[in-house]
BASE-393486 format. One record per residue (C-alpha): x, y, z; residue in three letters. Coordinates in steps of 0.05 Angstrom, whole numbers, plus 5000, padded with zeros to 4 digits. Each point is the difference from the previous one (the first is absolute). Last residue first. Example, Ala and Ser with C-alpha at 12.3 -4.5 7.8 and 13.67 -1.06 7.14 Angstrom:
2
527349795143SER;497349315013ALA;
This chain:
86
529155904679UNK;497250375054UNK;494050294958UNK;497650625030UNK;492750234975UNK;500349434954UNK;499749605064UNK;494050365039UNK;495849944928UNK;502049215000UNK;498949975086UNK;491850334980UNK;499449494943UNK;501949415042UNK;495950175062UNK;493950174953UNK;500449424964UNK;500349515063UNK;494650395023UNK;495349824945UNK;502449274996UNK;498449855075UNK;495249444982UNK;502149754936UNK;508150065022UNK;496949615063UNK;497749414968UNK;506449994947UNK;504449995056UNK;495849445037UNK;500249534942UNK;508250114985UNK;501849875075UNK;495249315006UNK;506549664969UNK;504450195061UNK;494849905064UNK;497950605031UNK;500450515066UNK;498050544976UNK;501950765010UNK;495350504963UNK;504450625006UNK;495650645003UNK;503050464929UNK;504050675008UNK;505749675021UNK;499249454938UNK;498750604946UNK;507750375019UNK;503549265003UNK;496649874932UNK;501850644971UNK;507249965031UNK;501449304970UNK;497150244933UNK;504650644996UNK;506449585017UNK;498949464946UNK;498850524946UNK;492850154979UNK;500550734993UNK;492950385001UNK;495250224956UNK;494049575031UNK;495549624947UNK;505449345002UNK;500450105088UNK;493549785013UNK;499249344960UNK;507049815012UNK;499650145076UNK;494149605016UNK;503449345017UNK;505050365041UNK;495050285037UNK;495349485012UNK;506849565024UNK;501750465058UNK;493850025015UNK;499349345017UNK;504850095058UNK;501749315012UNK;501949555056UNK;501949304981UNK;497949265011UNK;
């Protein structure tokens, strides 16, 4: 058994779609600090899980938080292209 942050794992899955209509560079370092930036201002979800029911769950909660999820990600893109560390 593990510990997860599901989140962490909505996020990432959601990045793509978010970030390919946002101006904004797509280097390594830039997507590490968007997704850092959207997960503080996202509640954890912290599971306790099996390791093949990780995939299932993610997709779950990307469907049921997917409208925050987008806004955290496209509010840490704008706060990134503001001052891009890269």
């Amino acid at each position: 058994m593990q510990l997860k942050n599901y989140m962490e794992d909505a996020v990432e899955q959601m990045m793509d779609r978010v970030l390919k209509d946002i101006d904004v560079c797509k280097c390594e370092r830039c997507r590490m600090d968007i997704k850092a930036l959207a997960l503080n201002n996202l509640p954890p979800k912290y599971v306790v899980t099996e390791e093949g029911e990780l995939y299932v769950k993610t997709n779950e909660l990307v469907r049921q938080f997917e409208v925050d999820i987008i806004k955290a990600i496209t509010m840490a893109a704008m706060k990134v292209k503001e001052n891009p560390r890269h």
